[in-house]
N, C-alpha and C positions, 0 to 999 in steps of 0.2 A: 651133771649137777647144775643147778639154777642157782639164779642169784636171789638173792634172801627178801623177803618183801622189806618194802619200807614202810619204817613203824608208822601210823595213825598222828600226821601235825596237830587237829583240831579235835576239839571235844564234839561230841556230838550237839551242843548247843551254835558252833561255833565255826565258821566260816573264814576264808583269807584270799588273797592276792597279791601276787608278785609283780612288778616291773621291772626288770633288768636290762643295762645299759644307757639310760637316758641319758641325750645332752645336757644335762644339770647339774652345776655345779651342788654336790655335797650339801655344804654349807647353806644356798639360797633354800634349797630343797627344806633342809632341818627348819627351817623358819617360820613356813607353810607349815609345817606338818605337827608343829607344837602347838597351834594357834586350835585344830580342831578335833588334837588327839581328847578322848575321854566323853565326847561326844555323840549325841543319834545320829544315824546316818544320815537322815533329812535335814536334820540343823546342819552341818559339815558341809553335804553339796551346796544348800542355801551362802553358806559363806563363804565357802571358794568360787561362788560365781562371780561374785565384785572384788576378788583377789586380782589386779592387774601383773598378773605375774605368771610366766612361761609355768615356772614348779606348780602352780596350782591348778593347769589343765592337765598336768600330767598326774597330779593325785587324785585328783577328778574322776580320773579314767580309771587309775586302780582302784579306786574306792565303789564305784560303781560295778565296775567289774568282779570283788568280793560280793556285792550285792546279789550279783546277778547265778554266782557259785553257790549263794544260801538259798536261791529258789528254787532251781534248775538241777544245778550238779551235788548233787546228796551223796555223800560215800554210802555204803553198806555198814548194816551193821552187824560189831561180830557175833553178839550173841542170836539175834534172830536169823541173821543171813538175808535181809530185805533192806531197802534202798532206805534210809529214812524220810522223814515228811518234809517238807518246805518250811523254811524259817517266814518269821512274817513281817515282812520289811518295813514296819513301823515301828515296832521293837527292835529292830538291830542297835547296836551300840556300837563306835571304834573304841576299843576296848585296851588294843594296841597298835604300835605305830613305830616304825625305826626305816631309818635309813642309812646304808651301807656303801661304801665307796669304792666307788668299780676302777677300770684299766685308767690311764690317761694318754691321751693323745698330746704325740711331743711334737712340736713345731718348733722353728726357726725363726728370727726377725733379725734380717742383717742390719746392722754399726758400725760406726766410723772407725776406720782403720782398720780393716778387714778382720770383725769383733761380729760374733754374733749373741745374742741374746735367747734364751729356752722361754716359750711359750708351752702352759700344761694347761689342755682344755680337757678338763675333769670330769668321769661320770659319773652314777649312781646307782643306785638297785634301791626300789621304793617297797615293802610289805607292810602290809595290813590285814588286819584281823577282826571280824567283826563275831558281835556274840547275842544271841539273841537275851532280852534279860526282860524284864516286870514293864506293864504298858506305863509310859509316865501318868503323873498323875493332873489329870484337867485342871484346872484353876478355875473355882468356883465365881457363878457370878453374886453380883450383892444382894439380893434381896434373899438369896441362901446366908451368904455371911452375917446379914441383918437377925433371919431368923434364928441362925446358931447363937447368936451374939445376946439373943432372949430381946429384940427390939422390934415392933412391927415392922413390916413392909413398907414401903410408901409407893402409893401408887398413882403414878399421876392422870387428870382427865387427860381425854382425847379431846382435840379441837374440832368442833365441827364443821366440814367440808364445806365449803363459798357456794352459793347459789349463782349462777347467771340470771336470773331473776331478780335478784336484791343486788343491784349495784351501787359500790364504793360509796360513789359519789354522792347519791341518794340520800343517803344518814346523815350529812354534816351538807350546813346551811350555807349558802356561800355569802361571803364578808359583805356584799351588798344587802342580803335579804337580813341579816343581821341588823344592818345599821338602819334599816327601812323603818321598821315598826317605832325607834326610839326619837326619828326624827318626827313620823305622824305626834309620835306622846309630848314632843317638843311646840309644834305648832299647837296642840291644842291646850298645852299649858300656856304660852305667852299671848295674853288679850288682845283683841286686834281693835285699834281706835276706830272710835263711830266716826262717821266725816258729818262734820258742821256746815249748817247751813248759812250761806254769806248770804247778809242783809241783800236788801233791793235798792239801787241808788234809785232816785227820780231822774224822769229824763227830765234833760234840760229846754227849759222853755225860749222858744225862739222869740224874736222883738214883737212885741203887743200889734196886733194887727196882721199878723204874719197871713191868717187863713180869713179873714173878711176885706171884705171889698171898701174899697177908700170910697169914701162919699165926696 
């Protein structure tokens, strides 16, 4: 006689993974693992990667490792007796999540007066369970919400593309050429005086006899 099969863990929607023995304390463990139970499987990995925390590369791995049992490793099923299909890892869900506490390891730490002290470095066993469930639903963008809402669209022009041809600088006049034309308008509004003509003195006449000959 044989030993009896073991009953069917997972539904057939529904995949899991085990980790047993980790260096993790229990407790740190539970921490992590509340933070992304209830969650997609892509959202979860997303946020245990900025987890600075030992316990969260370790759920990491099991969680992925579930992943990888809903592609790949498919039980049979019992009414047809064929493998079943691959779950579709965009729909997976952690659906559940528990951690259990393994052996401890006992150490010593000598004290004064030949006193010793019990160090308990504690383990864990991590499972997860993933389920495959309805794709989530997109988030519309506005000009849908606009139309649902019974309000036009808005749509805005496009800017047209810069020429190398028409440069900047070209359109706008520089402060010189500006102030050029207003000083021409200036000179030719302010009259400009005639110059006057100065009298003629006489020249001065030298002593009577100056140019004839003395007799």
């Amino acid at each position: 006689m044989g030993k009896d099969r073991s009953p069917v863990r997972f539904a057939e929607n529904q995949a899991g993974a085990t980790a047993k023995y980790l260096r993790v304390p229990p407790r740190k463990a539970r921490l992590v693992l509340d933070a992304v139970r209830g969650k997609y499987v892509t959202d979860a990995l997303a946020m245990l990667k900025f987890v600075p925390n030992f316990a969260a590369r370790a759920i990491e791995k099991t969680i992925s490792s579930a992943v990888a049992n809903a592609e790949n490793s498919r039980p049979v099923s019992e009414a047809t007796g064929r493998q079943l299909p691959p779950l579709i890892r965009e729909n997976l869900k952690l659906v559940r999540a528990w951690v259990d506490e393994g052996p401890r390891i006992k150490r010593v730490r000598p004290r004064a007066q030949g006193r010793a002290y019990r160090i308990l470095k504690r383990m864990c066993h991590i499972t997860v369970i993933v389920e495959e469930t309805a794709p989530r639903e997109r988030v519309q963008r506005r000009p849908a919400a606009r139309a649902a809402a019974g309000r036009p669209a808005v749509t805005r022009p496009k800017a047209a593309p810069a020429t190398a041809a028409e440069p900047q600088a070209a359109s706008s006049p520089s402060p010189a050429e500006q102030a050029a034309p207003e000083t021409a308008a200036d000179q030719m509004a302010v009259p400009t005086p005639e110059p006057t003509a100065e009298p003629e003195t006489p020249a001065s006449e030298g002593p009577a006899g100056d140019g004839e000959k003395a007799e």
